[in-house]
C-alpha positions in Angstrom: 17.2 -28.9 -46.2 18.1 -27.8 -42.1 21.7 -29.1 -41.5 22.3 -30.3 -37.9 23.7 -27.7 -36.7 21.3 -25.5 -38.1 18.6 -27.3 -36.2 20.9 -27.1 -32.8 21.3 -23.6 -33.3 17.5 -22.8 -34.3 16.3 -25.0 -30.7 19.1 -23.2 -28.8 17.2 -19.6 -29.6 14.1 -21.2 -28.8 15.2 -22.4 -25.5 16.8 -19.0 -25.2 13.6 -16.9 -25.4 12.1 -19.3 -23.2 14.3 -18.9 -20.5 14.4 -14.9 -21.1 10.3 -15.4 -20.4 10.5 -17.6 -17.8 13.5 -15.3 -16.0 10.8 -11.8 -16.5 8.7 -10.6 -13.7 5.9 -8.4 -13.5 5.6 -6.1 -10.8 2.0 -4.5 -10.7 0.9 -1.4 -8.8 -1.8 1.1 -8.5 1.1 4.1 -8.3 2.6 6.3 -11.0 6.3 5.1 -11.7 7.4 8.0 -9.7 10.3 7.1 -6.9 10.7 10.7 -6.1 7.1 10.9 -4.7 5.8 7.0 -4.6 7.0 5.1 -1.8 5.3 1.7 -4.3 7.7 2.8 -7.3 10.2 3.4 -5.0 9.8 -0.5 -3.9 10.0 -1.2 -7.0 12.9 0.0 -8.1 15.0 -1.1 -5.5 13.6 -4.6 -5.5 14.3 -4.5 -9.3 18.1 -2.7 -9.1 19.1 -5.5 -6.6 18.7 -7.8 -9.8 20.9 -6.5 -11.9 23.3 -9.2 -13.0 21.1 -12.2 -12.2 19.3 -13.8 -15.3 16.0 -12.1 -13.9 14.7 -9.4 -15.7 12.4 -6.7 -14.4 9.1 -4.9 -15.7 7.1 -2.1 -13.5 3.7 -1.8 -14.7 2.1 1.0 -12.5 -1.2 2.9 -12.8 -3.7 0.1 -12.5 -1.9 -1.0 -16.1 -2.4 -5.2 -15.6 -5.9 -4.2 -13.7 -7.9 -3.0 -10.6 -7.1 -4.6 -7.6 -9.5 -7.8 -7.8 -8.1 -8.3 -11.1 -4.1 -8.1 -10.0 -5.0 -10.3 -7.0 -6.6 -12.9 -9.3 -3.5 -12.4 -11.3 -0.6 -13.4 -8.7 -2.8 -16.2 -7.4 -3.5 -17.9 -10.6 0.9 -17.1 -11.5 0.3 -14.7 -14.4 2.3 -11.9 -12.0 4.4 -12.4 -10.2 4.1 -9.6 -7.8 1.8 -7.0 -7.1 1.6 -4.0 -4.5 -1.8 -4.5 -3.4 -4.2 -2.2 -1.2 -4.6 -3.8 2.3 -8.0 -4.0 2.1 -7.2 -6.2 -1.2 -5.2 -8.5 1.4 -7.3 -8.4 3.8 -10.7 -9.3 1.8 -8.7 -12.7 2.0 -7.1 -12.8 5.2 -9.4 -10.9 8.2 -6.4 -10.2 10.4 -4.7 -8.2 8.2 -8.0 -5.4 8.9 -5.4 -4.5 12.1 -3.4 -2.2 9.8 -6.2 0.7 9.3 -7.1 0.6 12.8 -7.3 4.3 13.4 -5.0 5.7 16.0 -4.0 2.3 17.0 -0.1 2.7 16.2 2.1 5.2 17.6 4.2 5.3 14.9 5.3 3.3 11.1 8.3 2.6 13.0 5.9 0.4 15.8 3.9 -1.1 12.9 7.3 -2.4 11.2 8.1 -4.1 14.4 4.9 -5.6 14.9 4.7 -7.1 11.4 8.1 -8.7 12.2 6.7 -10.6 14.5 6.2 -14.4 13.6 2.6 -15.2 15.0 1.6 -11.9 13.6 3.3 -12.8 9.8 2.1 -16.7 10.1 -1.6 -15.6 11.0 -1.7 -13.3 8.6 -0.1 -15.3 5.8 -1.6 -18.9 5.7 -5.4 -17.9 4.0 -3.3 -15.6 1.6 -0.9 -18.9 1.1 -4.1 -21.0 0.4 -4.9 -19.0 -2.4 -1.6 -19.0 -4.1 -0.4 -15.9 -2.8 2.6 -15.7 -0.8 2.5 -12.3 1.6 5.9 -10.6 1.6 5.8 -7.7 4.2 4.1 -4.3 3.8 5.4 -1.7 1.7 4.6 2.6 3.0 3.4 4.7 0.7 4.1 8.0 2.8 3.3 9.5 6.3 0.2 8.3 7.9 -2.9 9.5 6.9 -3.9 12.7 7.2 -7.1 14.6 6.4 -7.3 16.5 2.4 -10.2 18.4 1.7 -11.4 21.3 -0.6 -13.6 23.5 1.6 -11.7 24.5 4.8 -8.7 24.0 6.9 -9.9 21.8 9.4 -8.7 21.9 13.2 -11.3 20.5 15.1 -13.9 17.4 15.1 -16.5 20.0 14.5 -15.5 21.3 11.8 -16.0 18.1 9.7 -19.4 17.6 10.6 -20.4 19.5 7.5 -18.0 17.5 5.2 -18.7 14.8 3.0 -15.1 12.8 2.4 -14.7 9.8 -0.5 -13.9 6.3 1.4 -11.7 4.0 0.0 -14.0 0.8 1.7 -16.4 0.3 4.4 -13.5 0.5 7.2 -12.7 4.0 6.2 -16.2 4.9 6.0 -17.6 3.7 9.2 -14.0 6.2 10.7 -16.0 9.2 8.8 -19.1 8.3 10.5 -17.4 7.7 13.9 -16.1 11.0 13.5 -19.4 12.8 12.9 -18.8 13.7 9.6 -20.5 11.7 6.4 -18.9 9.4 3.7 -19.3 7.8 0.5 -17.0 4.6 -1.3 -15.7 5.9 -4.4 -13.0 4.1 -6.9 -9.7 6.0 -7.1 -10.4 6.6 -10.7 -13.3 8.8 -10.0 -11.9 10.7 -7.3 -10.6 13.8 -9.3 -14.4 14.4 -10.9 -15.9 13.2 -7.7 -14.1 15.9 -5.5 -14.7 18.8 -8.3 -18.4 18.5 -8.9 -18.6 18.4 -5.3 -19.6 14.2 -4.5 -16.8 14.6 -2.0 -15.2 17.5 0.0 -11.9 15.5 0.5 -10.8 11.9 1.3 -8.2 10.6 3.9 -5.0 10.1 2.9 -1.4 10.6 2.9 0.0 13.9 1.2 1.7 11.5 -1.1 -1.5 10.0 -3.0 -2.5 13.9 -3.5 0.8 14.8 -4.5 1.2 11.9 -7.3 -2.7 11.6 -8.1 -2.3 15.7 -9.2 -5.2 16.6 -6.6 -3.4 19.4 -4.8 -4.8 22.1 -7.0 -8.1 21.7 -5.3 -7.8 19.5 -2.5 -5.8 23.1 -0.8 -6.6 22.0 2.5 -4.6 19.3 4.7 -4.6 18.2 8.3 -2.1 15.8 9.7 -4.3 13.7 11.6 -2.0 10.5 12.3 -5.5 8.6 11.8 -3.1 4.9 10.1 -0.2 4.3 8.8 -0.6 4.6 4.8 0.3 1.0 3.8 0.3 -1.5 0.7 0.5 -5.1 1.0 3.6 -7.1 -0.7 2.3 -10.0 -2.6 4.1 -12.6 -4.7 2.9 -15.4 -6.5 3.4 -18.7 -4.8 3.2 -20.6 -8.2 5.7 -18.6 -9.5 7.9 -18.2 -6.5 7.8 -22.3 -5.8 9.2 -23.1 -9.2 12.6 -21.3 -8.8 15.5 -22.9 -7.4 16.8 -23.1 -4.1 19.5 -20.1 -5.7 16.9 -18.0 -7.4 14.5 -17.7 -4.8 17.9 -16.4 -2.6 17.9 -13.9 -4.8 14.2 -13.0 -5.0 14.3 -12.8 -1.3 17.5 -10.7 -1.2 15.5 -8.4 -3.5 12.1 -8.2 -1.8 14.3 -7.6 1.2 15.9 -4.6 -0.9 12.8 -2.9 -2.3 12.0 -2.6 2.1 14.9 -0.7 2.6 14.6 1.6 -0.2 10.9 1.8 0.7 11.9 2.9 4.3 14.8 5.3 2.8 12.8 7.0 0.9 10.0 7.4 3.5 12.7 8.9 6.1 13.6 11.5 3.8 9.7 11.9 3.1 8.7 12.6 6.6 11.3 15.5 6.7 10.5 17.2 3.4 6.7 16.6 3.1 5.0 19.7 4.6 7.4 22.0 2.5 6.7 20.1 -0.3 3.0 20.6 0.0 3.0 24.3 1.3 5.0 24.8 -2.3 1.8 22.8 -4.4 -0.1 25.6 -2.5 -1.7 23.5 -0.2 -2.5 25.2 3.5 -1.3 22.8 6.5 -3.4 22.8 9.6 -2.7 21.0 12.6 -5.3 19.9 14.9 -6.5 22.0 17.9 -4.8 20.8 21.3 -6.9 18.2 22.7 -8.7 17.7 19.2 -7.1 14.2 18.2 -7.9 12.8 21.7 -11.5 13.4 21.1 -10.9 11.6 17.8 -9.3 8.7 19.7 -12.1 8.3 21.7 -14.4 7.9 19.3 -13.0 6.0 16.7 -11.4 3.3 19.8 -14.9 1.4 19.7 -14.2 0.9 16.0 -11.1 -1.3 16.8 -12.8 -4.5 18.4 -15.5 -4.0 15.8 -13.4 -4.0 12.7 -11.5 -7.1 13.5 -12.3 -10.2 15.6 -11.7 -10.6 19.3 -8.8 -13.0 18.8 -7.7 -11.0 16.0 -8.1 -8.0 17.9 -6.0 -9.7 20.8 -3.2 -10.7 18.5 -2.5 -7.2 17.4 -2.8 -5.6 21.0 -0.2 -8.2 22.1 2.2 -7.6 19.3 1.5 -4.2 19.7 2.9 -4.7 23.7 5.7 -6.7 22.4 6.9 -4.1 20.1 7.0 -1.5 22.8 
């Protein structure tokens, strides 16, 4: 027969792991848990190091581990995780405005892009669709220098010399760039770039050196051209379910430590920016820059793209942040 106490004791460790479950969260990213070469794992870790001593308890799941992007965004809506780095074409399948961050050669820097996201009209527009779906939108996290041009053929210096180039596109965006460009493109999944780009699908993709340095793809992707096309972003996204149900203390420190994984995001990318091209000249990867004059032919081709990839009022809302941030 259970004494009292022994039933006090027994609801105590029930309550106990309860609590321990309640206090976990789930961070979910398509990176490698890599903070020397991920800007998402370096996030991460900040965001969960700036818990340590509170009753919340961190797990990094990276490499697509809790699912593909669809699958993590259905995820933090419905409150099974609590926070994923998302692609921002994930975010902005839900909310439009949010297309502004790949337009190509639209920001003169990450430093311009981190001021414009600041600035409330900007974060409200962008926020409230993501907010209807249960998904609360936290900032945007870089995951290296912007993106630059990887390929296996040639080293690449001019907009001619991709017109015989066929590059993998991450969505339609990116691949209407290629096309703008003069060269060709075709949409494949992360996944299948590796096989894609060796049996010769794909030449290359755009990227930053960061996603061929931690996807293993500088063995054959040996050329890279710093093109400046957009700065290489993720979205921050947090469950609102989740985040709603914490007290007025707890979400302190959940906001504290989103506020945390930023600046170690935007350490680590400082130190990045400085040490990138040696790091990729030592992977054996050849660095060519583009011809003068080049990337202002590029600008002038891909600038139609902008009022075509977002809407006019859209479009208008970025172009006056963008002012505003100067």
């Amino acid at each position: 027969m259970k004494t009292l106490a022994t039933l006090l004791t027994a609801s105590a460790l029930t309550l106990g792991v309860t609590c321990a479950q309640a206090a976990e969260i789930k961070i979910a990213m398509n990176s490698v848990d890599d903070p020397a070469n991920s800007g998402e794992a370096t996030f991460a870790h900040g965001f969960a190091d700036a818990l340590e001593g509170t009753d919340f308890t961190v797990e990094i799941y990276p490499s697509e581990t809790l699912g593909k992007e669809k699958e993590r965004l259905d995820q933090v809506s419905s409150g099974l995780l609590e926070i994923n780095l998302a692609a921002a074409s994930t975010a902005y399948s839900v909310s439009p405005v949010l297309k502004g961050l790949t337009l190509p050669f639209f920001f003169d820097s990450n430093e311009q892009l981190d001021k414009i996201m600041s600035e409330d009209a900007m974060m409200e527009k962008a926020s409230a669709p993501l907010l209807d779906l249960g998904v609360r939108f936290a900032g945007i996290n870089f995951i290296g220098t912007p993106m630059g041009i990887h390929n296996a053929k040639k080293p690449i210096s001019t907009v001619a010399d991709m017109a015989d180039l066929r590059f993998r596109a991450l969505n339609p965006e990116q691949l209407n760039l290629m096309e703008a460009l003069g060269s060709n493109g075709t949409v494949i999944a992360w996944a299948e770039v590796a096989n894609a780009i060796q049996t010769g699908v794909a030449d290359g993709y755009f990227n930053p050196p960061s996603s061929a340095i931690r996807g293993g793809h500088t063995g054959f992707l040996t050329n890279y051209t710093p093109a400046d096309l957009f700065p290489s972003t993720r979205a921050i996204m947090v469950s609102d379910d989740w985040y709603s149900s914490l007290s007025e203390e707890e979400q302190g420190q959940i906001d504290a430590a989103l506020e945390a994984g930023l600046e170690a995001n935007r350490a680590w990318l400082a130190e990045w920016t400085t040490e990138i091209a040696e790091r990729q000249e030592e992977l054996g990867v050849t660095i060519t820059p583009l011809a003068e004059g080049e990337r202002d032919k590029m600008i002038e081709m891909a600038a139609p793209l902008w009022e075509t990839q977002v809407s006019a009022e859209d479009f208008q809302l970025w172009t006056d942040a963008k002012a505003a941030a100067e």
